[in-house]
Backbone bond lengths (Angstrom), bond angles and torsions (degrees), N, CA, C in turn:
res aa  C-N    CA-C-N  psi(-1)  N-CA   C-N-CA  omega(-1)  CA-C   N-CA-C  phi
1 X - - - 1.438 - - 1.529 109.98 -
2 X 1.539 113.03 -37.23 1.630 99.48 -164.75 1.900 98.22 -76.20
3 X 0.933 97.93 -11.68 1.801 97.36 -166.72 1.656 96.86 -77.15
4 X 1.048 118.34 -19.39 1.893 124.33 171.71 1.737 103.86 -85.24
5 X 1.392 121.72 -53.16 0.883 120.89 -166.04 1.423 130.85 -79.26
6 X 1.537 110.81 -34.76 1.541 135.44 -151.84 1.132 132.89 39.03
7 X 2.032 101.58 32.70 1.322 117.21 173.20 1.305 133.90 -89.22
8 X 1.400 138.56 130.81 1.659 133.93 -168.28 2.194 87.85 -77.79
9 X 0.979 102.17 175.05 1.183 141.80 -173.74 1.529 96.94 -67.82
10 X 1.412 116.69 -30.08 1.298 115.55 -175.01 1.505 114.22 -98.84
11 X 1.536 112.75 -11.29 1.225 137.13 178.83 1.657 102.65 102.09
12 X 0.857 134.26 72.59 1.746 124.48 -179.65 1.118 86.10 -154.79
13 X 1.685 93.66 135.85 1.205 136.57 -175.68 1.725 100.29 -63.62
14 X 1.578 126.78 124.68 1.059 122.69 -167.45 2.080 106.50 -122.63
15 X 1.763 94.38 -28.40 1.688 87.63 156.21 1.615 101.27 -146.97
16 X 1.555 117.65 -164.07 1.249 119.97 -163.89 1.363 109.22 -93.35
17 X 1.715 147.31 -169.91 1.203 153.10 -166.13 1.267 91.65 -97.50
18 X 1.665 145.47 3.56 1.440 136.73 -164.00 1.636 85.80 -126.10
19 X 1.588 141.25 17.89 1.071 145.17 177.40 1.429 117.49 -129.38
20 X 1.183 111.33 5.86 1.365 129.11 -148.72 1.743 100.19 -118.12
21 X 1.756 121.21 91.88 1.647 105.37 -162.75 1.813 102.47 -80.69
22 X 1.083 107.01 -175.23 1.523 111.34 -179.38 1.317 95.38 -75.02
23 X 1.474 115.21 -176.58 1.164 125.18 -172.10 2.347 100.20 -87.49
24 X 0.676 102.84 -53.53 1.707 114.68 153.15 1.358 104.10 -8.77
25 X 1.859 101.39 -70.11 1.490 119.02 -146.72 1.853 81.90 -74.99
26 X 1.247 124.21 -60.89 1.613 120.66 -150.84 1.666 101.98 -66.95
27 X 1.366 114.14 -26.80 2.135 101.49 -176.68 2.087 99.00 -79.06
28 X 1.384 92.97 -8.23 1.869 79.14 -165.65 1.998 74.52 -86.25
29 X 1.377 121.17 -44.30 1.965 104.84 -171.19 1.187 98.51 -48.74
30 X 1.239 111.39 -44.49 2.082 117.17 -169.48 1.436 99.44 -55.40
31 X 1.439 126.11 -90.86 1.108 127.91 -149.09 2.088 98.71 -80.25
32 X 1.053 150.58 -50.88 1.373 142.55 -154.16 1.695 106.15 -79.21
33 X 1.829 91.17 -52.38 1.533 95.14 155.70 1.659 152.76 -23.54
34 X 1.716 82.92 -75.34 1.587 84.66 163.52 1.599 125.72 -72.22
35 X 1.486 121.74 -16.73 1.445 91.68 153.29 1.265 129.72 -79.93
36 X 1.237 132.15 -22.92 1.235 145.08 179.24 1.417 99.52 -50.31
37 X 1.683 126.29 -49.64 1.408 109.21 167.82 1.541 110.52 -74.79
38 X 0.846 104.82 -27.68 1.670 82.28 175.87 1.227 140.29 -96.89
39 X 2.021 95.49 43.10 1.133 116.25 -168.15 1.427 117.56 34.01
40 X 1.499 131.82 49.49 1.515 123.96 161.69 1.568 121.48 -149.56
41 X 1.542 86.28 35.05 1.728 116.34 164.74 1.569 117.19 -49.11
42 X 1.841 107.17 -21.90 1.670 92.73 168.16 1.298 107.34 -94.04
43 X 1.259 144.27 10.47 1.492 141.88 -171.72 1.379 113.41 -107.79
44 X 1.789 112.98 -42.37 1.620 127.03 -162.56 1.390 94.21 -145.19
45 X 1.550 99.47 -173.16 1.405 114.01 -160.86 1.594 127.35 75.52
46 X 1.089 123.11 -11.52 1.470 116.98 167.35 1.576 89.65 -142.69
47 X 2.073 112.61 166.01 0.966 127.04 147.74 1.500 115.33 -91.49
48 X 1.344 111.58 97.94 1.507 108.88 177.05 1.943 102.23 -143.44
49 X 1.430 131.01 157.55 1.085 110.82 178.82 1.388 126.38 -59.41
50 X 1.158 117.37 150.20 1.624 134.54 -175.75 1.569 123.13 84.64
51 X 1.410 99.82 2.24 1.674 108.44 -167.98 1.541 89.06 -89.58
52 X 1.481 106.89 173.94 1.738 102.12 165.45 1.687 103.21 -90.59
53 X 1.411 115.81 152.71 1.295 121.18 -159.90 1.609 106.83 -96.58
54 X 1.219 114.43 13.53 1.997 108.92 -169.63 1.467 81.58 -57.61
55 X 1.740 77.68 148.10 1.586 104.16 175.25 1.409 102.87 -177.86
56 X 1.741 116.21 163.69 1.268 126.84 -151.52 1.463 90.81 -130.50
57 X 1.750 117.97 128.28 1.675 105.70 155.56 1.801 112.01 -99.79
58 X 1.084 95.12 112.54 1.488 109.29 -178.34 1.446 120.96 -47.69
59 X 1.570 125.37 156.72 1.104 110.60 153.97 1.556 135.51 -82.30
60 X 1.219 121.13 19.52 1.482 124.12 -161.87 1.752 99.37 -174.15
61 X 1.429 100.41 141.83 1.550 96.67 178.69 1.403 112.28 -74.00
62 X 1.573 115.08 120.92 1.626 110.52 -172.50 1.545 115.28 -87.84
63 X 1.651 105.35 16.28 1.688 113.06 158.96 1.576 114.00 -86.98
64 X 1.511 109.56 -25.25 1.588 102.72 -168.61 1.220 122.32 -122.10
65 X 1.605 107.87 -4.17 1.551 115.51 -167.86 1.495 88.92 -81.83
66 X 1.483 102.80 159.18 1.579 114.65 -176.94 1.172 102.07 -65.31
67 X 1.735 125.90 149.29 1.403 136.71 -172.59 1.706 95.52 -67.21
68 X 1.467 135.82 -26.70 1.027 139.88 -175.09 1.624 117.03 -59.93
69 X 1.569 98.26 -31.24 1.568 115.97 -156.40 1.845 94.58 -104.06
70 X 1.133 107.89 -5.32 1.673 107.47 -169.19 1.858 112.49 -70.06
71 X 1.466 109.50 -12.51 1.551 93.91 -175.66 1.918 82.15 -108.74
72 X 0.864 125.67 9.11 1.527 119.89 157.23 1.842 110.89 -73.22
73 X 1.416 111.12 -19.92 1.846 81.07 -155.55 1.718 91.17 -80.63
74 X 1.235 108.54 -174.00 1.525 126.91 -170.87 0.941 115.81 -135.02
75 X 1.613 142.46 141.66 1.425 152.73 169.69 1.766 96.06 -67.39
76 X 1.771 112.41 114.68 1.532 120.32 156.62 1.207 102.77 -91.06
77 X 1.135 139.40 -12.78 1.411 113.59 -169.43 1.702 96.30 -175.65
78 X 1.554 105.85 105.99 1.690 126.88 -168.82 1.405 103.35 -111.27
79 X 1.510 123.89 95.74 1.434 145.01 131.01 1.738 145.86 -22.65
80 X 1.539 114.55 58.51 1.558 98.02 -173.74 1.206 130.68 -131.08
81 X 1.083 125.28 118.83 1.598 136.83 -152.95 1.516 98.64 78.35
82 X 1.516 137.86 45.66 1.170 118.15 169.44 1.478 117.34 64.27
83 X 1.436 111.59 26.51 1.362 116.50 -179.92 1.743 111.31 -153.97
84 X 1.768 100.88 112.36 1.957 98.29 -178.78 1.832 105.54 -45.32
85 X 1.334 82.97 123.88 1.551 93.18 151.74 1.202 140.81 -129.98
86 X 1.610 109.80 18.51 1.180 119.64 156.89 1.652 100.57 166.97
87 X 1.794 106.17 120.10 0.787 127.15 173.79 2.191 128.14 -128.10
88 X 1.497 102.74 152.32 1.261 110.95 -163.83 1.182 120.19 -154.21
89 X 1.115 134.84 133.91 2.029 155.14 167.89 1.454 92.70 106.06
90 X 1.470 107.05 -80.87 1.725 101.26 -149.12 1.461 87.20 -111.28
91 X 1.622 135.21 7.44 1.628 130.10 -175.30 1.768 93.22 -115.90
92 X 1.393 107.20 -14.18 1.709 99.93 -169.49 1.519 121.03 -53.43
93 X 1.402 126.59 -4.72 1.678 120.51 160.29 1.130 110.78 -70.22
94 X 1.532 124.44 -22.47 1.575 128.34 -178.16 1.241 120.21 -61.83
95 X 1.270 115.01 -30.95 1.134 122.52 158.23 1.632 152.39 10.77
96 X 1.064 127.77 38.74 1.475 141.57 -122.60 1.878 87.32 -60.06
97 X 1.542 115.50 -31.04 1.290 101.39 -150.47 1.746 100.25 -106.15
98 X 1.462 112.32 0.68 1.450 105.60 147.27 1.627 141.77 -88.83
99 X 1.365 89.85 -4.55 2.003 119.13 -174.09 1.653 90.53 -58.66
């Protein structure tokens, strides 16, 4: 949320609306980004073939839910190495560690 907003915790404005990326721009810093620092930008960071596929189905669309509501949504169903590792609401039979 603060990377949409450039709000502190207290609500104060921390940079300007010309610092502020789209919502687009901040999941590609999030997700392409952080492998890129962690040097493993050819493995992760995108869903495209040959990459590894972890991935999260959210609870809320994180294109439309209000920027307010964005550190509310929740991982239902967390993907890694091609294997559930933790699932909940409508994925909770998936469950690897109640099977």
């Amino acid at each position: 949320r603060w990377m949409l907003d450039g709000l502190t915790v207290d609500g104060i404005e921390t940079r300007g609306p010309a610092e502020i990326p789209s919502r687009e721009e901040a999941l590609r810093i999030y997700t392409e980004g952080s492998a890129w620092f962690a040097h493993d930008e050819n493995r992760r960071g995108r869903l495209t073939p040959g990459m590894l596929a972890d991935l999260a189905v959210l609870s809320d669309d994180y294109f439309t839910v209000p920027i307010s509501d964005i550190a509310k949504i929740k991982s239902l169903l967390t993907i890694v190495g091609g294997q559930i590792v933790y699932a909940a609401g409508p994925f909770s039979d998936l469950d690897a560690t109640h099977r």
